[in-house]
N, C-alpha and C positions, 0 to 999 in steps of 0.2 A: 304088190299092185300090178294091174296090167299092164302089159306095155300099152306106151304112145306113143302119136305120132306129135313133136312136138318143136313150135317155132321160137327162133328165135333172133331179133334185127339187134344187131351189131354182134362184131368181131374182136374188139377190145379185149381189155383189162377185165371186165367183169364180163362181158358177153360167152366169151369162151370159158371164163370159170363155171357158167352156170350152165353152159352146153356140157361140162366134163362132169360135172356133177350129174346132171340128167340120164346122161349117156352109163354113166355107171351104177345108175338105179335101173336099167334096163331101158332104157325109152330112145328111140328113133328121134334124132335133134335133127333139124335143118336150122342152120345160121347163115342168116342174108346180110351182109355188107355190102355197100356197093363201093367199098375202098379194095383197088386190087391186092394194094400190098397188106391192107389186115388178112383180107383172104388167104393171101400165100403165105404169110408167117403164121396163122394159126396148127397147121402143125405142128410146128418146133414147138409152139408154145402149150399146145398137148401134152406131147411129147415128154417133157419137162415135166408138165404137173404126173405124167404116168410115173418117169422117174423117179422120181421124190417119196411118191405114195407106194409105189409097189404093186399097182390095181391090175387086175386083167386086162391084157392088151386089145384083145378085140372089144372095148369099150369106144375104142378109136374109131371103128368101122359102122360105130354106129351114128357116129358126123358128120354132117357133108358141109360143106362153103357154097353159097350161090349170091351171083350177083343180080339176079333179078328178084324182086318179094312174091312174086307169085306162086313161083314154085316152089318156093319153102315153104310157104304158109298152106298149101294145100292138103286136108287133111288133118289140120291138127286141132287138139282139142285146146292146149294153150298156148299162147302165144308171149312170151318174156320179152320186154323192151330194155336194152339196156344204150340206148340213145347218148350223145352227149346232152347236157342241161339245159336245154334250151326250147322253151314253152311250145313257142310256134312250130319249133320242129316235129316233139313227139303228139301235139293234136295233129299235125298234115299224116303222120306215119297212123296213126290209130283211125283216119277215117279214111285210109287207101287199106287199110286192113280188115273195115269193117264193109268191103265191098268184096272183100277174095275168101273171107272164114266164114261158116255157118253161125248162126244166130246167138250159138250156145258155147263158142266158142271163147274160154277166159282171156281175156287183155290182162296183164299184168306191168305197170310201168317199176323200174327199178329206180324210179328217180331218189336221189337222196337227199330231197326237200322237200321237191314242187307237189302239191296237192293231186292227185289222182281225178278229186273232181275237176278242178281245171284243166286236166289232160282229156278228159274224156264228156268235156259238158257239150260238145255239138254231136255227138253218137244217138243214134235210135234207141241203141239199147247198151242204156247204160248198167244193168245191174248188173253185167260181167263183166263192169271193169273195176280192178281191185290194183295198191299197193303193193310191193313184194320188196319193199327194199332189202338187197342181201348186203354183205359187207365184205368189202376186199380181205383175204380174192377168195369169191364166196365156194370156191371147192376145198378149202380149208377152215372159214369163219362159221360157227356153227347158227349161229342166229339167223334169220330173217325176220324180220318185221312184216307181220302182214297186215295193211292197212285199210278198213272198212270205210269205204264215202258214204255221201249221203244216200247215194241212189244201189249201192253194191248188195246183192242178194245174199242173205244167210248161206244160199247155198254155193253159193260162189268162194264166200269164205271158207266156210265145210271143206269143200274139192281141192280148194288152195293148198290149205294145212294138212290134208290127206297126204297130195303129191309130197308135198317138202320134209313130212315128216319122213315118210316112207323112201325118202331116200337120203335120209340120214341127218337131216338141219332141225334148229330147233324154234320151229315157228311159234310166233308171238303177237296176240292177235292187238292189233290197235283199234280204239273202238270210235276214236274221231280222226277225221282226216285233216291233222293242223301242219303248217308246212316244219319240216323237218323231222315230226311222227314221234317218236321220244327220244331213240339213240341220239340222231346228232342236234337235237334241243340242248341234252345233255350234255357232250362233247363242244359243242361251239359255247355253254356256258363255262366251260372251264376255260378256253381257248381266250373268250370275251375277257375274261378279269388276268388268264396272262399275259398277254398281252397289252394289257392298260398296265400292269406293274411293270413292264418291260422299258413301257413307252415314258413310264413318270419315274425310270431308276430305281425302282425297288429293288430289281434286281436283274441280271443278263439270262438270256435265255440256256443257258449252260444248267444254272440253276433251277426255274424251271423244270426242267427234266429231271435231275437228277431229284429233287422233293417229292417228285409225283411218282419217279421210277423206285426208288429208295425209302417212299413213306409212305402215305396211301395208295397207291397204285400198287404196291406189293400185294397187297391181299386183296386188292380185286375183284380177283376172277375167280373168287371162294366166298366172298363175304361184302355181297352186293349193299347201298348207302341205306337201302331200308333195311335191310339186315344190320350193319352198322349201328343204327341210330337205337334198334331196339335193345344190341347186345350194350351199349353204354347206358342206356336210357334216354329217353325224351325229354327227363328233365334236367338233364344236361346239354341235351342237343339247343334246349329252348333259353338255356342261360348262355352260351355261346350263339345262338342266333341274333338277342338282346344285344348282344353287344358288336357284332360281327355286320349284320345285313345292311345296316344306314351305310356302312364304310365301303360297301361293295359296289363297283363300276355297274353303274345304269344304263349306260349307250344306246341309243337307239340306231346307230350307226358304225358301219365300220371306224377304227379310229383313223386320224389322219397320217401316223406311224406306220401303219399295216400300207393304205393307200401310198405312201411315198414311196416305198419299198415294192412294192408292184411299180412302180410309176418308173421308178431308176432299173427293173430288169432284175431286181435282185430277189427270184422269185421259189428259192430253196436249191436242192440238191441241183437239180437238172442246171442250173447255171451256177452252181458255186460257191451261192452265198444267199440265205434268206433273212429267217431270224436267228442262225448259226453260220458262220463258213462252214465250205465243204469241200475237201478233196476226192476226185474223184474214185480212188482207194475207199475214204470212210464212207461214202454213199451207199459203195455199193457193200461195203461191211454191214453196212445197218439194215439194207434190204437182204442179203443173205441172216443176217442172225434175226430177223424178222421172219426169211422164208421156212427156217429149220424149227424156230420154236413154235410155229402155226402148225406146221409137217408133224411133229413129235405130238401134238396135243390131239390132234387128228388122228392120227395113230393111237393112239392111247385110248379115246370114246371108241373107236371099231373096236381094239379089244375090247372094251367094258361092255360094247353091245354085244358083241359074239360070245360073251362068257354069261351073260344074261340069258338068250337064247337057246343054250346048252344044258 
């Protein structure tokens, strides 16, 4: 693809994964924060993802940090919001943006819920605004979700999935813009019913894990649940549904177990204790042997496209 010239607001966790990603499909990133110290720690945090991967280093040079949006946004053809979650924010950032980009210029919010239409319902011109939710940390996680609103033009989608494909992600187009898009509808339905067994003693979160990491969840990321359902069959999926679905947690609400536990500070790793304790040794065990087997499986798709290629 050709290069571009391409924006990007916020400096975070995901903002700079999708900058390094960009950057190493050839494309000129600007990333606007106005936090100075994401600013200044985005290089190390580069840096890192360079380490890890092995990528050509002057992909680095193709980043810059700015603290004002104007000057990053100038020029580009898309623009990636990786925001924190908060409504009122990414509409105030999307129509200060619809006042510095040209007409045609794609909006892309990375929200990992919030509706795209709702991001972008007070804009002139909304058919360039489109979903992209990526997945931490999206210069490793090969998925994006690309999310179609009501008002988003075919061609908008088109260009989207052009870009992401073309630089290595495996985009996945969504065809209604519902809040949480399909990944984490999925993800928070598992989360919904552990959680409700956690809360009624079914069992500790200990277990949990290990069922998910030890029994289905082993195969995965081979043998997706409608692959699943078809290699057993349907008419066993549908004699354990029969008996299965009535007994399964309905909430319409977070539980009031999850809510206490926010409430007391006891909010996962970063403090110590959530719905596991943590020492600060296993935390960061679990984010290293998280970061190596993201790294190695990343590693592994480049070979298989480079050996495709060939």
């Amino acid at each position: 693809m050709t290069p571009q010239n391409i924006g990007i607001i916020g400096a975070g966790l995901m903002g700079h994964g999708i900058a390094y990603l960009l950057a190493n499909a050839g494309h000129t990133v600007r990333v606007y924060d106005p936090s100075a110290e994401w600013r200044a720690s985005m290089p190390a945090r580069l840096q890192s993802s360079l380490d890890l991967l092995g990528d050509d280093p002057m992909l680095l040079k193709r980043i810059s940090a700015h603290e004002q949006m104007a000057p990053a946004m100038q020029d580009v053809s898309f623009v990636f919001e990786a925001a924190p979650e908060k409504l009122p924010l990414k509409q105030q950032l999307f129509a200060e943006l619809e006042t510095m980009v040209a007409a045609d210029t794609i909006l892309a919010s990375n929200s990992s819920a919030i509706p795209s239409t709702e991001i972008g319902a007070k804009l002139k011109h909304r058919e360039r605004v489109v979903g992209t939710h990526f997945w931490n940390p999206p210069h490793l996680v090969p998925l994006v979700e690309v999310i179609q609103n009501e008002k988003t033009s075919d061609d908008t989608i088109r260009k989207t999935m052009e870009l992401l494909r073309d630089a290595g992600r495996k985009p996945v187009h969504v065809k209604k813009d519902i809040p949480g898009f399909v990944g984490n509808r999925l993800q928070h339905a598992i989360k919904r019913e552990a959680i409700a067994m956690i809360a009624a003693g079914v069992c500790d979160a200990e277990t949990i894990d290990e069922v998910v990491k030890s029994g289905f969840g082993a195969r995965m990321a081979v043998l997706g649940p409608m692959e699943q359902s078809d290699l057993v069959g349907l008419d066993l999926t549908l004699d354990i549904q029969n008996v299965l679905l009535a007994d399964l947690d309905r909430s319409t609400a977070p539980t009031q177990f999850l809510k206490d536990k926010v409430a007391s500070g006891k909010l996962g790793m970063r403090t110590g204790e959530g719905l596991r304790k943590w020492a600060p040794s296993e935390a960061d065990a679990v984010r290293e042997r998280l970061r190596r087997f993201l790294a190695e499986q990343a590693q592994a798709e480049k070979t298989r496209a480079q050996k495709a290629r060939s």
